[in-house]
Structures are given as structure tokens and as C-alpha cells.
C-alpha positions as CSV (number, residue, x, y, z in Angstrom):
1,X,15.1,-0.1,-7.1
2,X,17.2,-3.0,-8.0
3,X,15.3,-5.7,-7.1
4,X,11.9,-4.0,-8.2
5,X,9.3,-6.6,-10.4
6,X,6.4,-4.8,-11.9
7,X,3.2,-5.6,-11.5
8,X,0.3,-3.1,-11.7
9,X,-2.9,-5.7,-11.4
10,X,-6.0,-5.8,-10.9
11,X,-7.3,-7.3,-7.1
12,X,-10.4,-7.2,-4.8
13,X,-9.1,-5.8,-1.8
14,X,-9.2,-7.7,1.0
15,X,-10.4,-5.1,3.4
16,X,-12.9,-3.4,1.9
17,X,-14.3,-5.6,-1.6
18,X,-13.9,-3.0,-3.6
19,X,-12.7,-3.8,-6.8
20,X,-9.2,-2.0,-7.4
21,X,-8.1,-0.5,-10.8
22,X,-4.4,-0.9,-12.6
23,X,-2.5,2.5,-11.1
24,X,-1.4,2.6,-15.1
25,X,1.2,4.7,-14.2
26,X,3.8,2.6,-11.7
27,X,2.8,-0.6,-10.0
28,X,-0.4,-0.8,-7.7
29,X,0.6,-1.5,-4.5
30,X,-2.6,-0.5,-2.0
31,X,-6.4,-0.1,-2.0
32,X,-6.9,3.7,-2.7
33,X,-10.1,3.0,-1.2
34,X,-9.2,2.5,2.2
35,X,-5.4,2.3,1.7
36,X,-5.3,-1.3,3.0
37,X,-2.4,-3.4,1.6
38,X,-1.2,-6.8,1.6
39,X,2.4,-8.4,3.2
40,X,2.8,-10.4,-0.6
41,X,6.5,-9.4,-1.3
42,X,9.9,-9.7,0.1
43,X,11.1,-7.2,-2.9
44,X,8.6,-5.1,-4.4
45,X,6.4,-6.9,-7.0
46,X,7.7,-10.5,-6.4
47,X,5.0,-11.8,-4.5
48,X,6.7,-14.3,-2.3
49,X,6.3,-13.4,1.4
50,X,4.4,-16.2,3.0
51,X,2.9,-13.9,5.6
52,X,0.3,-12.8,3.5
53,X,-1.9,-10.7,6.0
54,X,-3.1,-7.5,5.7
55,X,-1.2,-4.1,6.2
56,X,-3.2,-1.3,8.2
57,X,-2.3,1.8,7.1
58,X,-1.2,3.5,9.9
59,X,0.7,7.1,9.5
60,X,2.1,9.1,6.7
61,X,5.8,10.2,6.3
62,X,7.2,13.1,3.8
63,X,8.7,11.3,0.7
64,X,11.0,13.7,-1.4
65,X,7.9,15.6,-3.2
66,X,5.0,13.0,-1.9
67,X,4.2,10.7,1.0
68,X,4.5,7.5,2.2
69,X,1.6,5.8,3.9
70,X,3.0,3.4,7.0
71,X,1.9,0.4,7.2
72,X,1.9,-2.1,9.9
73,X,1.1,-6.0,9.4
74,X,-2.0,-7.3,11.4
75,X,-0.5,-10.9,11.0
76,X,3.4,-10.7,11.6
77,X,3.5,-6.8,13.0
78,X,6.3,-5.6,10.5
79,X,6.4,-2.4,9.5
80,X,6.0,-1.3,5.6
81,X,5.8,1.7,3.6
82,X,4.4,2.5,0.2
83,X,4.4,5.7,-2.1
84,X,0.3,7.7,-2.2
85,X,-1.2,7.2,-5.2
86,X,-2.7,10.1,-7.0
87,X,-6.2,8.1,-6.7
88,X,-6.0,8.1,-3.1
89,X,-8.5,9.0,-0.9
90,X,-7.5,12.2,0.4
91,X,-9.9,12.3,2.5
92,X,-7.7,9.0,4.5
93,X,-4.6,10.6,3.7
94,X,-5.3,13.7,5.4
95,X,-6.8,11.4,8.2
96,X,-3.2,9.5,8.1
97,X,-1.2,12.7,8.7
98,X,-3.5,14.0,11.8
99,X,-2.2,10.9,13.6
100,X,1.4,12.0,12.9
């Protein structure tokens, strides 16, 4: 992605106060807790969307050989999408995809 900025950090998620581990493999993106997010970039990893509010995970889409979880902001009401991460809670993700 061209405008992609790294940044696989450490946070307290803001949804559920669990404390959320590097992904050590790409850049953490989502609580794989609950699957919350947060609306904190414009392109992914720069951190400089003012909304700031949180994104309810809301349905699954098929990504090439994965999914996408859909997100929707509770503040501004755009629509996001991040890649599953293999530490996931299935459990959600397969709660995700009945909705679909």
C-alpha cells in the first residue's frame, strides 16, 4: 500500500481494557479481544484522523485468502475495514460472519 506507515504498538483498548500485544507479524490495527478499533488514520499507520472514536466491528467480508472485519465509526459513522488477525477471537469472527 503506498501510503502505508508501520506501526505494530502496544495500546489498552478503548473498549474493553484489555491490554493489546504487538501483532509481530504486520502492524496491529484492532483489539483481538473484542475486535474494537479506533478512527486514528487517514492512511494506514499515520495516526492523523481527528475523529478519533471508536470503530464497532460490524460484519466480515472474504479478503483474497482471509477476511476483513467491517467496521463502522460510533463518532463520524464512516465505514472501515481491517485484515483478521490470526489472534482473533474466533469465537467473534464467526459471530461477525452470522450477521452477513
Amino acid at each position: 500500500m503506498k501510503n502505508f506507515v508501520m506501526k505494530d504498538e502496544t495500546f489498552i483498548c478503548e473498549n474493553c481494557g484489555q491490554k493489546v500485544p504487538k501483532l509481530n507479524y504486520s502492524a496491529r490495527d484492532h483489539c483481538p479481544y473484542c475486535l474494537y478499533s479506533k478512527h486514528v488514520d487517514i492512511n494506514p499507520g499515520d495516526r492523523q484522523n481527528l475523529c478519533q472514536g471508536l470503530l464497532k466491528p460490524i460484519s466480515l467480508e472474504k479478503f483474497k485468502d482471509t477476511f476483513k472485519i467491517i467496521y463502522q465509526c460510533e463518532k463520524c459513522h464512516q465505514f472501515h475495514k481491517n485484515i483478521i488477525a490470526t489472534d482473533d477471537d474466533m469465537n467473534l469472527i464467526i459471530q461477525l460472519s452470522v450477521k452477513n
